[in-house]
N, C-alpha and C positions, 0 to 999 in steps of 0.2 A: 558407410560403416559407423553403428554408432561408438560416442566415448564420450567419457565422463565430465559436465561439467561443472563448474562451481555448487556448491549445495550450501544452504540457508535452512533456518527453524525457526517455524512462526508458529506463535502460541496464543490461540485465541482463548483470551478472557472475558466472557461476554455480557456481566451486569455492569448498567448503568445507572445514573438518578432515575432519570425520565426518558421516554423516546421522543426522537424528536419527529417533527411528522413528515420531513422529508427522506427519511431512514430506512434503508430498506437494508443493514448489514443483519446479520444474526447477532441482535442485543436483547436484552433485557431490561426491564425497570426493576428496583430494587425493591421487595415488599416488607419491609424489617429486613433482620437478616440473611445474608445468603451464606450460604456453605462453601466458605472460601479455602478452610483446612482440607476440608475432604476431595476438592476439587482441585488442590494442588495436589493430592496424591493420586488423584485419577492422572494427573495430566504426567506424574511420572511413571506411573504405569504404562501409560497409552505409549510414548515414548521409546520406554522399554523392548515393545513387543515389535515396533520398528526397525531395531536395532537392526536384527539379518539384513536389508537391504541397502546397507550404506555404510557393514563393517569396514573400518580404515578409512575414510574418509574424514576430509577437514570441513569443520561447519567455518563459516565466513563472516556470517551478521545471526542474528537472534531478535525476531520484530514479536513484541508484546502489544498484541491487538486487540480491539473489544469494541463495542463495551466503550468501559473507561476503566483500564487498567491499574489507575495508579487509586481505586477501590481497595484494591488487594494492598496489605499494608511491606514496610522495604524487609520484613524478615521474612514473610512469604515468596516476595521476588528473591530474594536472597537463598531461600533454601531450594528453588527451583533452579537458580545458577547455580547450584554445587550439585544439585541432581544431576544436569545436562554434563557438568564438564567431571563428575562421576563415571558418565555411558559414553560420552562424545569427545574426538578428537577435536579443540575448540583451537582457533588461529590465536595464536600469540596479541593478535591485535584486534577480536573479535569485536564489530558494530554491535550493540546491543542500544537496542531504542523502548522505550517504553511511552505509551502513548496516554498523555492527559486530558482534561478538559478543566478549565475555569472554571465553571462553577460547578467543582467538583469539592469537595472538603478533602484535600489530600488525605490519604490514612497516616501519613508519612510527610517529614518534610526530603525537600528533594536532594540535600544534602545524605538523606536516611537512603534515597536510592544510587543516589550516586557511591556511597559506601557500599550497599549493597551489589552493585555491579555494574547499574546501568550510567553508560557513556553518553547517550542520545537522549533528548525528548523528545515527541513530537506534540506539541500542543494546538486542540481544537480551537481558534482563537473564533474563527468565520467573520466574523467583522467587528470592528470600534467605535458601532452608534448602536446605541443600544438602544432605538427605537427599531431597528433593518433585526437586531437579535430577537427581539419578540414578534415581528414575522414570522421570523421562520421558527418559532419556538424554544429559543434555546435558555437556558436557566441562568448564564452569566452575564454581568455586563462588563462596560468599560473599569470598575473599580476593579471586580474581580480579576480581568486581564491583567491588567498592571500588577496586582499581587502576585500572580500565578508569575508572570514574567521577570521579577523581582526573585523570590524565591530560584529561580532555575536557576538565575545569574549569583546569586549567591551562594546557591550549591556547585559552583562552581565547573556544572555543565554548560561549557561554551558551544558544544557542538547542540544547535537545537534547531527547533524547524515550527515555523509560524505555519498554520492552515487555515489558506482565507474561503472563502465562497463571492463570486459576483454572479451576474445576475437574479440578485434577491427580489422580493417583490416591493414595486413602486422603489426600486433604489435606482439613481440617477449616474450620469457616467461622474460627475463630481465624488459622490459619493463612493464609487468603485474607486479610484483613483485617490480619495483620502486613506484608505483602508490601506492600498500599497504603501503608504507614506508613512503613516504612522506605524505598520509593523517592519519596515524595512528603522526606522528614527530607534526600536528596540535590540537592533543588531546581532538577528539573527545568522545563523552559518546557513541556512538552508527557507525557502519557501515554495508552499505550494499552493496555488491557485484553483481554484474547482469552481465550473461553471453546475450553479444549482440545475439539475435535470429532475424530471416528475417522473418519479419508478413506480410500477404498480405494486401493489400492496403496502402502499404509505396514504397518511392521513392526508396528505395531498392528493395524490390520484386520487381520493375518494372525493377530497374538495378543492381542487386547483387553485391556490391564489392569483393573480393576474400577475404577470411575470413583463419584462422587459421585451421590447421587440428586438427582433432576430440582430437588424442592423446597429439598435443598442449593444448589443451583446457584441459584436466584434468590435463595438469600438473601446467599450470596458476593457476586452482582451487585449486590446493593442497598445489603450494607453499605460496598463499594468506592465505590460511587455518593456516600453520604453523607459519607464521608472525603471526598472529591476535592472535595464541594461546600462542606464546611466550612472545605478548604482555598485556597477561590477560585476552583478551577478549574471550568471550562464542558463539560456532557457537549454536543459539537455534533454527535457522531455517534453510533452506534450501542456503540463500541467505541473511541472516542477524547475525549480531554479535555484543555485546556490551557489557562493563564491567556489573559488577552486580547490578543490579536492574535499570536500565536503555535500559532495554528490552523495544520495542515501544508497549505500552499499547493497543494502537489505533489495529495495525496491528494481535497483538499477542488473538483478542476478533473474528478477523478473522479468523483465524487459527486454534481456537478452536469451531468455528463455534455461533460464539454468534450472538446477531442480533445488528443490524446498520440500521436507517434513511440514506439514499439517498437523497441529496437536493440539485438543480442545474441542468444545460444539462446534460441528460443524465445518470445521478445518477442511481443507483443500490442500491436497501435496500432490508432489509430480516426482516420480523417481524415474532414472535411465538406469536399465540393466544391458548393457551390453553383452553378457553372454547369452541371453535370453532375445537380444536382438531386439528389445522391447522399452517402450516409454510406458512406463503405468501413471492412471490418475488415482488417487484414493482422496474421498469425500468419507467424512465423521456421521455419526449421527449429531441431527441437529439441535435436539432441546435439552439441555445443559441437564435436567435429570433422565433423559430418556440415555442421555449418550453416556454418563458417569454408572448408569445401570448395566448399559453394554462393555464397559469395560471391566465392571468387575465379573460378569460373565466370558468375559475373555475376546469380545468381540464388536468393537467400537466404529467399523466400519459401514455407512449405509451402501457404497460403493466403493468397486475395488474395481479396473478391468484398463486392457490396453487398447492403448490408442492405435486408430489408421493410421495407416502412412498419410492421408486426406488431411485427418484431424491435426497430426503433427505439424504438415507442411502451414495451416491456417493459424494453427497456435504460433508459430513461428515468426509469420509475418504479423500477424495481428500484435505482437509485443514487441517486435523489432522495429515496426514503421512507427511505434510511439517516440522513438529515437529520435532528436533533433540530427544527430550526425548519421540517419539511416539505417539500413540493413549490413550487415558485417558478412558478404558472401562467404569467407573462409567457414563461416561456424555454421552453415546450413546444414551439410551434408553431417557434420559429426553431430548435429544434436537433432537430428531429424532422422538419422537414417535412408534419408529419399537422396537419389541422383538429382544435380541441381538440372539436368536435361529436363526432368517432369516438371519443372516450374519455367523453364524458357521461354516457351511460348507467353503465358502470362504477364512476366515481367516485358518479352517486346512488346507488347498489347499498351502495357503500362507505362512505357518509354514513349511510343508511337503517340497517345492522347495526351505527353504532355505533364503528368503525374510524377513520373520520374526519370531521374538523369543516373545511368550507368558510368562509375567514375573508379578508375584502377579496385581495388575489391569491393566496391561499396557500391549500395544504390541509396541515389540522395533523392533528396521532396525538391522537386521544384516548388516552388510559391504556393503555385497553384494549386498542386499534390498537397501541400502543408498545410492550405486552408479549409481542402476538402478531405482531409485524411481519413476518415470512414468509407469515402470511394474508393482511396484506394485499397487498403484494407477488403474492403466486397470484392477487389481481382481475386483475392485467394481463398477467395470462400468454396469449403468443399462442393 
């Protein structure tokens, strides 16, 4: 039976400077200017129309994504936070992150957002040699970082979150391993780790740079690992780490499969209706003037439709095995809907090979499961 869990709003904001060519989010490059007023009133619009499906309900975190968000200047985030807590029941202690990058020209200083509302940063840092940043294209370097990091600590957002990237091209385990050091020496609450992968329809897939070998790469990952754990921090995800209770609210309601509003190009939401016996996905349109046309025609959706019991059970697993402490059996059946009997067999398959260890409610990663977690992940694929 299902019932109701945690619910979040993520706000995609989607001009950038430049893109970068391993990019494959729905962003944009800036061409002069963008339509940042009109586009905040789309995005309260779109919101609006929302509403029926999550009347009474507590929003929990608020992720401003893009893009590079902090484009939009703090009285435009500002008037989008008195929009939402306008229409939405907002938690007394609501996560609100807005997401930057260095070589960005703030519109604002971060003091201007933290008045504004926002409690989090997450900053695009991807590494502190800024010869590995012009690999992979990126518009900032090491002077910029340290400003950008400067400023948040003066706006006196302590809750913040470094984002590195390792396996860059021709970068060395040294150099993976300095990158932990030096943005761990900036004394962040939170960091997250991402292994560069080559997506299609990015200037890479189109031209591969040479990339590290496979057994470079897990050693990158382990020696970052050991850093981060000597430094206190908790690997709880896959790709994310942060001292205690400073886990991203936001990310961590994904992971456990809770539901999220989508609002913006492109946006992505997951609603549970329970008297409907149903998980819906709805997907935005995706080009920031195709979709702000749809909305004012009343209809900003390119899809709208529920899920199998199939799709549910895989979405399930698929965000819950990203969990360093595992799969939560209690919260299957209520946010799936499916008897945990239609997944039994699977899971003893997955126990049997090794992948995972059944432990009072939980299923944990053995080692082995943890290193090849995409395997196990494919047990539950519809």
């Amino acid at each position: 039976m299902l019932s109701l869990p945690p619910l979040s709003l993520y706000v995609h904001l989607p001009w950038c400077v430049r893109k970068c060519p391993y990019c494959d989010f729905n962003s944009h490059a800036v061409k002069g200017d963008f339509p940042a007023e009109a586009y905040v009133d789309a995005l309260l619009r779109d919101l609006e129309r929302d509403l029926p499906l999550v009347w009474g309900r507590t929003v929990h975190s608020i992720f401003f994504g893009g893009g590079t968000p902090s484009l939009f200047s703090a009285a435009q985030i500002e008037r989008l936070l008195g929009g939402f807590r306008s229409m939405l029941r907002l938690a007394p202690d609501v996560e609100v992150t807005l997401e930057a990058n260095p070589g960005t020209t703030e519109h604002d200083s971060f003091t201007a957002y933290r008045d504004a509302g926002v409690n989090r940063v997450s900053l695009g840092v991807q590494s502190f040699d800024d010869d590995l940043l012009r690999r992979i294209g990126r518009i900032h370097g090491r002077r910029e970082i340290d400003r950008a990091i400067r400023s948040i600590q003066d706006g006196g957002i302590g809750n913040f979150n470094i984002d590195l990237m390792f396996a860059l091209p021709g970068q060395s385990l040294e150099q993976a391993a300095e990158d932990v050091r030096l943005a761990l020496l900036c004394r962040p609450a939170h960091l997250s780790q991402y292994h560069l992968t080559i997506e299609p329809n990015t200037a890479f897939h189109a031209s591969p740079p040479p990339l590290p070998a496979e057994d470079l790469v897990w050693d990158m990952q382990e020696a970052g690992a050991e850093l981060l754990g000597d430094a206190g921090f908790c690997g709880y995800e896959v790709s994310a780490w942060a001292v205690s209770g400073r886990e991203c609210r936001h990310n961590f309601n994904y992971w456990e499969y809770g539901d999220y509003l989508g609002i913006g190009a492109g946006a992505h939401g997951k609603v549970t209706l329970p008297s409907d016996d149903a998980v819906r996905r709805r997907i935005r349109k995706r080009h920031p003037n195709a979709w702000m046309e749809a909305v004012s025609a009343g209809d900003s959706l390119a899809e709208d439709r529920e899920l199998s019991a199939e799709e549910r059970v895989f979405e399930f697993f698929l965000n819950q095995l990203r969990l360093r402490r595992g799969v939560n059996i209690s919260q299957f059946e209520p946010r799936t809907g499916v008897p945990w009997r239609r997944v039994a067999e699977r899971v003893r398959q997955a126990v049997e090979r090794g992948l995972l260890e059944e432990r009072d409610d939980m299923l944990l990663h053995s080692e082995t499961g943890w290193r090849f977690n995409n395997e196990v992940q494919a047990v539950f694929l519809p």
